[in-house]
DRENDO-1510 file (C-alpha; in Angstrom, 1 decimal, always signed):
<recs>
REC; n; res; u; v; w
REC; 1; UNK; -57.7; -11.1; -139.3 .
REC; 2; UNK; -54.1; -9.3; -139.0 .
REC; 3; UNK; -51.5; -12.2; -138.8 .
REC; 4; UNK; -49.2; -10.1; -136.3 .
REC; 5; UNK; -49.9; -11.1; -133.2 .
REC; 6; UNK; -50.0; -15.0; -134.5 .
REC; 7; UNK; -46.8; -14.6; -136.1 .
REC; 8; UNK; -44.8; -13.4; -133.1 .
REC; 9; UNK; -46.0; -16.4; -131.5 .
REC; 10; UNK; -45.1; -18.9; -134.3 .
REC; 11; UNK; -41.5; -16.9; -134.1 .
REC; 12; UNK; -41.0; -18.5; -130.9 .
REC; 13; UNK; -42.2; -22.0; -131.6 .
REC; 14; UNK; -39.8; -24.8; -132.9 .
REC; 15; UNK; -40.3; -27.6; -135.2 .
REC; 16; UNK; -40.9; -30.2; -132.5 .
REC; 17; UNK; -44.1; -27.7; -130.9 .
REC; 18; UNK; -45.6; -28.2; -134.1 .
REC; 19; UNK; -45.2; -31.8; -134.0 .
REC; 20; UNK; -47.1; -31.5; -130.9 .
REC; 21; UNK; -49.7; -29.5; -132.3 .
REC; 22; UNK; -50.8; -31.2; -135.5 .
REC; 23; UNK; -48.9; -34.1; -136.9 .
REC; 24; UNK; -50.2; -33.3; -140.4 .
REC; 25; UNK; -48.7; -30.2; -140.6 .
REC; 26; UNK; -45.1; -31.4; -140.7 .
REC; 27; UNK; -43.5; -29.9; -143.4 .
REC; 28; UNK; -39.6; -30.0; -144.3 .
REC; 29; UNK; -39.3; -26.9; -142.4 .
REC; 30; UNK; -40.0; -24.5; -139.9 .
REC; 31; UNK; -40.8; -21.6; -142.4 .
REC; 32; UNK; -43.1; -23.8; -144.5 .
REC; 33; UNK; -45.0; -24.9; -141.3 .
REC; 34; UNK; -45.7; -21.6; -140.4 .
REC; 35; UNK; -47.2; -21.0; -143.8 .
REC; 36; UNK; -49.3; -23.5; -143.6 .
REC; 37; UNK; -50.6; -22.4; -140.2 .
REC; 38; UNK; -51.0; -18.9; -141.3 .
REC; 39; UNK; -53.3; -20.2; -144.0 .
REC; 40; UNK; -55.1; -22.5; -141.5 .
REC; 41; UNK; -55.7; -19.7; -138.7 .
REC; 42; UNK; -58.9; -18.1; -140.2 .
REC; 43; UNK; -60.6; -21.3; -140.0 .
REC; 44; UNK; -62.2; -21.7; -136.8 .
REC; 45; UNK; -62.1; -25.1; -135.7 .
REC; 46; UNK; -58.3; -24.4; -136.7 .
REC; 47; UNK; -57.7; -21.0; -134.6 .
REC; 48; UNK; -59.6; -22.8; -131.2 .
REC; 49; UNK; -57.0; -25.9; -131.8 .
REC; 50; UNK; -53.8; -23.5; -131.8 .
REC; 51; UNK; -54.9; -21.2; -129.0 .
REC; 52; UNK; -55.7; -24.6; -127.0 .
REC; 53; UNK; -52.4; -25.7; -127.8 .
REC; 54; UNK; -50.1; -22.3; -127.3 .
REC; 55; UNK; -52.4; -21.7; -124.2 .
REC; 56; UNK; -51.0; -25.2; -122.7 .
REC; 57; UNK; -47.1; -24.5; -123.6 .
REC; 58; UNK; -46.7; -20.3; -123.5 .
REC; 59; UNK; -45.9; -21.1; -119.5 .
REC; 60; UNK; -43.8; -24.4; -119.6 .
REC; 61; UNK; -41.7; -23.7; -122.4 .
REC; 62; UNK; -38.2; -22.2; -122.8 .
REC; 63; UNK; -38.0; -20.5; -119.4 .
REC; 64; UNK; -36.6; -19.5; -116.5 .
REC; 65; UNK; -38.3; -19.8; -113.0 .
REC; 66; UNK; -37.3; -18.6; -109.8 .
REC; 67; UNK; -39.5; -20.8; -107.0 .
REC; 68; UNK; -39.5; -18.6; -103.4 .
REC; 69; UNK; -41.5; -19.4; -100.3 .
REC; 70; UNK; -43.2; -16.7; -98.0 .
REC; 71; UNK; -44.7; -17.2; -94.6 .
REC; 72; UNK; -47.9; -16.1; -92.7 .
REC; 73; UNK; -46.4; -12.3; -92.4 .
REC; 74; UNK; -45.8; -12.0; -96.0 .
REC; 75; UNK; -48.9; -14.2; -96.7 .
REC; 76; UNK; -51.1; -11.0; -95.3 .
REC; 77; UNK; -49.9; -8.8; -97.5 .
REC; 78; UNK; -49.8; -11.2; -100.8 .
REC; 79; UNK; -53.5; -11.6; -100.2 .
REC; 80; UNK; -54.2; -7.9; -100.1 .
REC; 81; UNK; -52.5; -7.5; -103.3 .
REC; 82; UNK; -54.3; -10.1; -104.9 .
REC; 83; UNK; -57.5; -8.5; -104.0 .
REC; 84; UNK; -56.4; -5.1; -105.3 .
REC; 85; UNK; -54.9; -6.7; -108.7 .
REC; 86; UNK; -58.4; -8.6; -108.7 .
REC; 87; UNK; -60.6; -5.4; -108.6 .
REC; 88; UNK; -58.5; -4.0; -111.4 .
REC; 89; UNK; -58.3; -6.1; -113.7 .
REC; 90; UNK; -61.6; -7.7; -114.0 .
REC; 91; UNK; -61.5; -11.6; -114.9 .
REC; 92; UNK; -62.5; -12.1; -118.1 .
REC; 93; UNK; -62.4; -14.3; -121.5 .
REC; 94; UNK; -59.1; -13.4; -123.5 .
REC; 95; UNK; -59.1; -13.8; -127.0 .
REC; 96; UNK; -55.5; -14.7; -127.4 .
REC; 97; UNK; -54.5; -13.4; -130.9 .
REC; 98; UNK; -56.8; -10.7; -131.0 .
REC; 99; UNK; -55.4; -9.3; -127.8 .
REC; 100; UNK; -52.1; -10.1; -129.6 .
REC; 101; UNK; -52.9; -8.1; -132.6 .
REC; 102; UNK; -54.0; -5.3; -130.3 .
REC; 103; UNK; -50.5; -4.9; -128.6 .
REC; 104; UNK; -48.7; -3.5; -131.2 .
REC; 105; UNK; -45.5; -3.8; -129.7 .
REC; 106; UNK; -46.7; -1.0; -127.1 .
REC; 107; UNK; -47.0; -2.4; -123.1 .
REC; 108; UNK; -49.1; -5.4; -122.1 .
REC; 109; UNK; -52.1; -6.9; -121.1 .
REC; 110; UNK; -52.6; -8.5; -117.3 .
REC; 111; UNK; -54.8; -11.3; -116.4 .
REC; 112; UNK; -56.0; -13.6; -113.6 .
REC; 113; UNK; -57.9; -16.3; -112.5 .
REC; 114; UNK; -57.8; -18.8; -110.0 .
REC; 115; UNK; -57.9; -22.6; -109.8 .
REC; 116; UNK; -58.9; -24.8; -107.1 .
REC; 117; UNK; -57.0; -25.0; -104.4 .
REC; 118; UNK; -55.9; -21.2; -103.9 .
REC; 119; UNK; -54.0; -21.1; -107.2 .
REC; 120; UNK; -53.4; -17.7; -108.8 .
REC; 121; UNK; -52.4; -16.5; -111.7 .
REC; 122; UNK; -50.8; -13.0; -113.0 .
REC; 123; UNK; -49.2; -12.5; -116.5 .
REC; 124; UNK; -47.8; -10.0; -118.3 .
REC; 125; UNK; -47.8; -10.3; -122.2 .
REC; 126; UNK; -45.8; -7.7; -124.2 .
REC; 127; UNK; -44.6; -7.8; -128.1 .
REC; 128; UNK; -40.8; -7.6; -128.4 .
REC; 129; UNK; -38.9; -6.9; -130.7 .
REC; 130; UNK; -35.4; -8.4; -131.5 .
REC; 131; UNK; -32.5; -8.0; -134.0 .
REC; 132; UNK; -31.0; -11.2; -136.2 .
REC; 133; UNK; -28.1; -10.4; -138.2 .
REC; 134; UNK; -28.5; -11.3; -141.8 .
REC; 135; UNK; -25.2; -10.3; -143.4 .
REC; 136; UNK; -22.1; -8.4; -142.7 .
REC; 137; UNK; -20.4; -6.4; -145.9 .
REC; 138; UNK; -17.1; -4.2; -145.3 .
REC; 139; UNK; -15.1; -1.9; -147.9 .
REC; 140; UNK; -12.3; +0.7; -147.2 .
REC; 141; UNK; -14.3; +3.0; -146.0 .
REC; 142; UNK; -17.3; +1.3; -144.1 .
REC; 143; UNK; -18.8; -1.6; -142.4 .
REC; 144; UNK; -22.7; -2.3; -143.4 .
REC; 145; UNK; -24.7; -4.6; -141.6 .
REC; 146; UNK; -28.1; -6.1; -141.9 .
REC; 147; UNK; -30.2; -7.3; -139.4 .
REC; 148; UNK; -34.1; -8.7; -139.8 .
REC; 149; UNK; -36.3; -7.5; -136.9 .
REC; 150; UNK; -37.9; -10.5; -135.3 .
REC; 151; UNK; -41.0; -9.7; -133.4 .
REC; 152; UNK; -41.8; -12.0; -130.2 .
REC; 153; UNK; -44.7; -12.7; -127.9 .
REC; 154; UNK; -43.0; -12.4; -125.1 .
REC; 155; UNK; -44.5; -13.7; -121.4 .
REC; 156; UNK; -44.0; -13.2; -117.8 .
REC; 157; UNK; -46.0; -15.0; -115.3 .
REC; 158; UNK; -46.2; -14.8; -111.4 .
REC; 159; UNK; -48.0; -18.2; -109.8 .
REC; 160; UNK; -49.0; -18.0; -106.4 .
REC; 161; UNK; -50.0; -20.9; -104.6 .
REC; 162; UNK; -51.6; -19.9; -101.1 .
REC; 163; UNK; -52.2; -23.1; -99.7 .
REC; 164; UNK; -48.6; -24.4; -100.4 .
REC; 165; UNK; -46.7; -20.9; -99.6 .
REC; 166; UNK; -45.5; -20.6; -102.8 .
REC; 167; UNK; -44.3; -18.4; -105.7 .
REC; 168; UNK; -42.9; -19.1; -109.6 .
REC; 169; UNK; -42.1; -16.7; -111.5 .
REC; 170; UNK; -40.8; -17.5; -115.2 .
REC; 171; UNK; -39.7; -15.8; -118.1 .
REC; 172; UNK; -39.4; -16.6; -121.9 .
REC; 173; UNK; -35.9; -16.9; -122.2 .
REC; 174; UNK; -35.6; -16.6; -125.9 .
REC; 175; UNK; -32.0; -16.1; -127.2 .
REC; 176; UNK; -31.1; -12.5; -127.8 .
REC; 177; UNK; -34.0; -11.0; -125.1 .
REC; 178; UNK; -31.4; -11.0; -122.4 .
REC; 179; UNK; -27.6; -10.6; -122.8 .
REC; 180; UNK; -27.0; -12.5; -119.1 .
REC; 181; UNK; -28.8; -14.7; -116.6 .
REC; 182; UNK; -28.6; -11.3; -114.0 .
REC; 183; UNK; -30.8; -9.6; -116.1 .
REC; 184; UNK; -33.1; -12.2; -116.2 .
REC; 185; UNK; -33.3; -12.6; -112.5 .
REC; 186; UNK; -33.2; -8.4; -112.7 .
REC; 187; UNK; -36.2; -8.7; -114.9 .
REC; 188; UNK; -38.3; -11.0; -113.4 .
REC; 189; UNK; -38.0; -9.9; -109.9 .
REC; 190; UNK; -39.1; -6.3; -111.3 .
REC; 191; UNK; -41.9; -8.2; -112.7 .
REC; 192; UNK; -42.8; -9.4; -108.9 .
REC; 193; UNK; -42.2; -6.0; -107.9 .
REC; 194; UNK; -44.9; -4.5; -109.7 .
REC; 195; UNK; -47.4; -5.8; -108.0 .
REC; 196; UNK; -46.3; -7.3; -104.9 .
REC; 197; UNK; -44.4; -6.2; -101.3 .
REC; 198; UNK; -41.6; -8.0; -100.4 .
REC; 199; UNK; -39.3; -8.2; -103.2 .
REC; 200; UNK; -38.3; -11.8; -103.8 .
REC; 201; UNK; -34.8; -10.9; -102.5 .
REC; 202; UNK; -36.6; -10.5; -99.4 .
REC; 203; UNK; -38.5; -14.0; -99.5 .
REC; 204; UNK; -36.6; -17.7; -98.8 .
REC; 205; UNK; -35.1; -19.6; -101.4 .
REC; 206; UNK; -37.5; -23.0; -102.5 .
REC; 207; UNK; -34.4; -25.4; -103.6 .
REC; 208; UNK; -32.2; -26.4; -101.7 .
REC; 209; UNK; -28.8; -28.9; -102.0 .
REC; 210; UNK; -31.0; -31.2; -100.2 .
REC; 211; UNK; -33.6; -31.0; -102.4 .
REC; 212; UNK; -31.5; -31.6; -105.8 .
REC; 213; UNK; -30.1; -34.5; -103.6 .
REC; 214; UNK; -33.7; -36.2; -103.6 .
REC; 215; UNK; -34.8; -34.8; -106.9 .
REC; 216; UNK; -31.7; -36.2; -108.9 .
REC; 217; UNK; -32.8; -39.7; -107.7 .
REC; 218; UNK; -36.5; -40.2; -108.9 .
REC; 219; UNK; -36.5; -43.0; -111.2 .
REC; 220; UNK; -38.0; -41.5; -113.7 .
REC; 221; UNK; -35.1; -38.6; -114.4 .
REC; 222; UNK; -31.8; -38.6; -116.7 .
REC; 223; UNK; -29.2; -37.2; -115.0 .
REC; 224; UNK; -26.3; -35.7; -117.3 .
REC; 225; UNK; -24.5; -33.4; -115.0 .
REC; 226; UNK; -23.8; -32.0; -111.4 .
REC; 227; UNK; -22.1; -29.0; -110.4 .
REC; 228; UNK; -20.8; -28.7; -106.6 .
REC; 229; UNK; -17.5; -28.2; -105.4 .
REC; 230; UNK; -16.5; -31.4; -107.9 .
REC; 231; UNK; -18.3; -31.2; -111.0 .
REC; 232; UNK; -19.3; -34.6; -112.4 .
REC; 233; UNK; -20.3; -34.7; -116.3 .
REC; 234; UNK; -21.3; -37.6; -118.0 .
REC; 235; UNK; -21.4; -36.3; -121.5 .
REC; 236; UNK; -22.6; -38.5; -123.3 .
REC; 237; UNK; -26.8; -37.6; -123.0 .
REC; 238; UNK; -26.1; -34.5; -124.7 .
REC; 239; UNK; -24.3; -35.9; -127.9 .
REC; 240; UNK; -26.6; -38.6; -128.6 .
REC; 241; UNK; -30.1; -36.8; -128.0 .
REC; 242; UNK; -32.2; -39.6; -130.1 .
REC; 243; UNK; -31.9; -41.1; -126.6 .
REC; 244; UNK; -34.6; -39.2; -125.7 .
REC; 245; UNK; -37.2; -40.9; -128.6 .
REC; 246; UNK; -35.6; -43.9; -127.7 .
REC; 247; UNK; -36.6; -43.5; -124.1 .
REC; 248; UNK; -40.3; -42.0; -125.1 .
REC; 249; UNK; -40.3; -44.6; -127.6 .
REC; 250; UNK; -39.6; -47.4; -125.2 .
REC; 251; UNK; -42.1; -46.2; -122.3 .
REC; 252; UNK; -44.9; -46.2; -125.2 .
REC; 253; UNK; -44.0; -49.9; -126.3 .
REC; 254; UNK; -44.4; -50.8; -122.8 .
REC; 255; UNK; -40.8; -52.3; -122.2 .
REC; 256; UNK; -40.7; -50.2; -119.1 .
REC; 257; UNK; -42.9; -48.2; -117.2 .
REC; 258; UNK; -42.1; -44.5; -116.3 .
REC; 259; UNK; -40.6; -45.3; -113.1 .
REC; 260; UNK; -37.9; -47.6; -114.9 .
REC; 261; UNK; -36.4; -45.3; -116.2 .
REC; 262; UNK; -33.1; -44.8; -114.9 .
REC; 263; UNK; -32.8; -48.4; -114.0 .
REC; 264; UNK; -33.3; -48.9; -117.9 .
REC; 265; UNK; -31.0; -46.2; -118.8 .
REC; 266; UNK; -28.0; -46.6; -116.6 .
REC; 267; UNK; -25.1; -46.1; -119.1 .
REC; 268; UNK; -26.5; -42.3; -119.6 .
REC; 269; UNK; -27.0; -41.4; -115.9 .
REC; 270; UNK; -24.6; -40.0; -113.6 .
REC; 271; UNK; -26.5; -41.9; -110.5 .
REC; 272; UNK; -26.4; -44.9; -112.0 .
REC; 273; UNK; -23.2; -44.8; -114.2 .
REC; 274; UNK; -20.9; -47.8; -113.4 .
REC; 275; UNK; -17.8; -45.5; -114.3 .
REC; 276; UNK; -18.8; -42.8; -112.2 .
REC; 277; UNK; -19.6; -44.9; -109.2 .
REC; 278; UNK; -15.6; -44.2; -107.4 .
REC; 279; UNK; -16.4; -40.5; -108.2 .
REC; 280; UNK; -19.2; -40.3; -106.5 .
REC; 281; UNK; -18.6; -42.8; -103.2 .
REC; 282; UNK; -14.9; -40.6; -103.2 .
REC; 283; UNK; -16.4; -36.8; -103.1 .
REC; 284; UNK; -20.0; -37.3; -102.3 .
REC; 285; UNK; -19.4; -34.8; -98.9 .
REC; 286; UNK; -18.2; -32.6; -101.6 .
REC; 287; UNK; -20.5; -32.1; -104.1 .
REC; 288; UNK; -23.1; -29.9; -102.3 .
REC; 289; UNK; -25.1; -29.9; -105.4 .
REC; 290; UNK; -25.6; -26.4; -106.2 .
REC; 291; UNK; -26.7; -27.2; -109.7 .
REC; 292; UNK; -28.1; -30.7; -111.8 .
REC; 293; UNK; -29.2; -31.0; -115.1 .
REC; 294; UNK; -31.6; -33.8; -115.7 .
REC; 295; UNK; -33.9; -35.5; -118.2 .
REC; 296; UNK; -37.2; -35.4; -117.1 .
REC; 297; UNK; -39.8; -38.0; -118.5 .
REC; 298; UNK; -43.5; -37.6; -117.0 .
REC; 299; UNK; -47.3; -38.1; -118.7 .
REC; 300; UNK; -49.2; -36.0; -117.3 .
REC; 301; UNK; -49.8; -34.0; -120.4 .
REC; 302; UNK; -51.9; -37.4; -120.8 .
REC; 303; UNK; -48.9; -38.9; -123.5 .
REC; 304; UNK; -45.4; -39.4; -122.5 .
REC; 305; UNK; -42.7; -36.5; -122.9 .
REC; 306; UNK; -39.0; -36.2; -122.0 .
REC; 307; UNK; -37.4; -33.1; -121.7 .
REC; 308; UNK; -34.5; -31.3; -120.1 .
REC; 309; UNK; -34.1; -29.2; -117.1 .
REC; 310; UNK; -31.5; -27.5; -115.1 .
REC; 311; UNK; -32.0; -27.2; -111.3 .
REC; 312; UNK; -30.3; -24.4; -109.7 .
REC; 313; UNK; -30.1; -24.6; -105.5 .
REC; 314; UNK; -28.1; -21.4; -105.6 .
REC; 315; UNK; -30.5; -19.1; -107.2 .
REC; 316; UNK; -33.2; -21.6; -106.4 .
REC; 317; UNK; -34.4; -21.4; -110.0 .
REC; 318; UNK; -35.4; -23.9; -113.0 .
REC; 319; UNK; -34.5; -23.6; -116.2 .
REC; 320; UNK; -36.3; -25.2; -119.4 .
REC; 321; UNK; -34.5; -25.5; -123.0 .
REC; 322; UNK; -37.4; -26.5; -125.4 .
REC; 323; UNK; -40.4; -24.6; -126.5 .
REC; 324; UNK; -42.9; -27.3; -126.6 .
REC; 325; UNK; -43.2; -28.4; -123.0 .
REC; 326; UNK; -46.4; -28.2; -121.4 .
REC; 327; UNK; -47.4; -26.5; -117.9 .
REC; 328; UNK; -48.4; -29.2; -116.6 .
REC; 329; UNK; -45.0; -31.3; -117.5 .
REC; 330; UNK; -43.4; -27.9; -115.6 .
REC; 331; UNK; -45.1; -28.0; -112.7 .
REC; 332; UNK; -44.9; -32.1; -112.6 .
REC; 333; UNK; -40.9; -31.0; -111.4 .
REC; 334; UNK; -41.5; -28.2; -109.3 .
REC; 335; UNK; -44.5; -29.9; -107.6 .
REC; 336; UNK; -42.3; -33.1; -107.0 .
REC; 337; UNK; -39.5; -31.4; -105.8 .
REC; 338; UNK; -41.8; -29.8; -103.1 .
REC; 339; UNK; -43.8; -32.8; -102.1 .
REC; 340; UNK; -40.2; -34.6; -101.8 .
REC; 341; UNK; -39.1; -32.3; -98.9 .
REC; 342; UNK; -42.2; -33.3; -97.0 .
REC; 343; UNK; -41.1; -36.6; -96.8 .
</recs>
């Protein structure tokens, strides 16, 4: 089997995916992993474990979402569309890196299916291609610089739910696929605008202020930074990271449970910081959190993982940093932020 369409995949990955993949195949580094996967991948049992595992994080990982709402008039057309997208393309099996393989860096393949509840799902899968400077030689006369093409499996996903009224798109956010956040919004509203009428300029914004006001205080959530009209940065989460291990590391000795988590953690959390407590009772009317970005810590991957996420009420988006969060662990946030506005 051609290794292409496996290797643009592995391009993305980081050393801490693999850890979530296969323990065993920790190596000193990320290029020896990936040889040692490449090797693996004809085996069978091997290729159905990765697939599995890429299939769980190639929507939760490294991405930006923007979370709309639609009502019954927008809800009529949505449905239509789904029917025409569904008569199109057929649901079917999808061989993951033989699809991959198949691209060839051309356009993409498109895909459905549908969950209980009224969930749908649309994604767009195309091969791009990136340039990484390698070196940089100048003489009297001329400048030469290298680059290294890097091919990636690049993903764009639309997820409808009907029952709740809601969309998510997200995008890989990779570095070097997008020079700035407008044309990722650019590109992932084009995305929606392929297949669906409205635009998403058209349809209302998911996050609110309010909701980053109720989302910024579940217990089990780091917060390391707030943007309003005062800013409020902590600092400190960011410098000492191993916090996080800590944390997991902690939850999984049973010291605390999941929902102890900012109690347990209050020297790293801008809620609960006993420095920041005058800041916050002195501009609280001022903040109007437009932006926070938080630690969340969840297991409904079935083990415990902490990760970071920024929450954006003015572009009603979420952003992810790490490649080797899970779906589920994704939707855990944008499902909670939701279900917190009903109460």
């Amino acid at each position: 089997m051609s290794k292409t369409g496996i290797q643009s995949i592995l391009n993305k990955l980081t050393i801490k995916s693999y850890r979530r993949l296969d323990e065993e195949l920790l190596k000193p580094t990320k290029k020896e992993i990936e040889e040692e996967v490449l090797k693996s991948v004809d085996n069978p049992e091997f290729r159905k474990k990765f697939e599995q595992f890429y299939q769980k994080i190639e929507v939760g990982g490294r991405k930006h979402f923007f979370i709309k709402e639609f009502d019954s008039s927008d809800e009529i057309d949505i449905k239509k569309n789904i029917e025409i997208i569904k008569e199109k393309y057929n649901k079917r099996s999808w061989d993951l890196l033989s699809e991959l393989n198949n691209l060839k860096g051309r356009n993409s393949i498109i895909f459905w299916y549908e969950k209980d509840g009224g969930i749908f799902y649309l994604q767009k899968n195309i091969i791009k291609e990136i340039k990484e400077k390698i070196d940089e030689k100048e003489n009297e006369n001329e400048i030469i610089v290298r680059y290294k093409k890097i091919r990636l499996h690049h993903v764009t996903f639309i997820r409808i739910d009907l029952m709740k009224k809601l969309i998510v798109v997200g995008t890989d956010t990779y570095q070097k696929l997008f020079k700035t956040p407008k044309e990722i919004k650019e590109w992932c509203y084009n995305t929606w605008e392929e297949f669906f009428e409205p635009g998403l300029y058209f349809l209302k914004n998911a996050i609110t202020s309010n909701d980053i006001y109720k989302i910024i205080r579940e217990d089990n959530s780091v917060v390391v930074r707030l943007k309003g009209s005062i800013s409020i940065d902590e600092g400190q989460f960011d410098k000492k990271t191993k916090d996080i291990k800590r944390i997991i590391k902690d939850i999984n000795e049973g010291k605390y449970k999941l929902d102890e988590v900012k109690k347990n953690n209050s020297n790293i959390d801008i809620i609960t910081h006993p420095m920041l407590e005058d800041v916050k009772v002195k501009h609280e009317d001022k903040l109007n959190y437009k932006k926070a970005e938080l630690y969340w810590f969840t297991d409904v991957s079935g083990e415990v993982n902490g990760f970071k996420v920024s929450i954006s009420a003015e572009d009603s988006a979420i952003i992810t940093y790490e490649s080797h969060i899970y779906e589920k662990e994704i939707l855990n946030v944008i499902e909670r932020i939701i279900q917190l506005r009903e109460l």
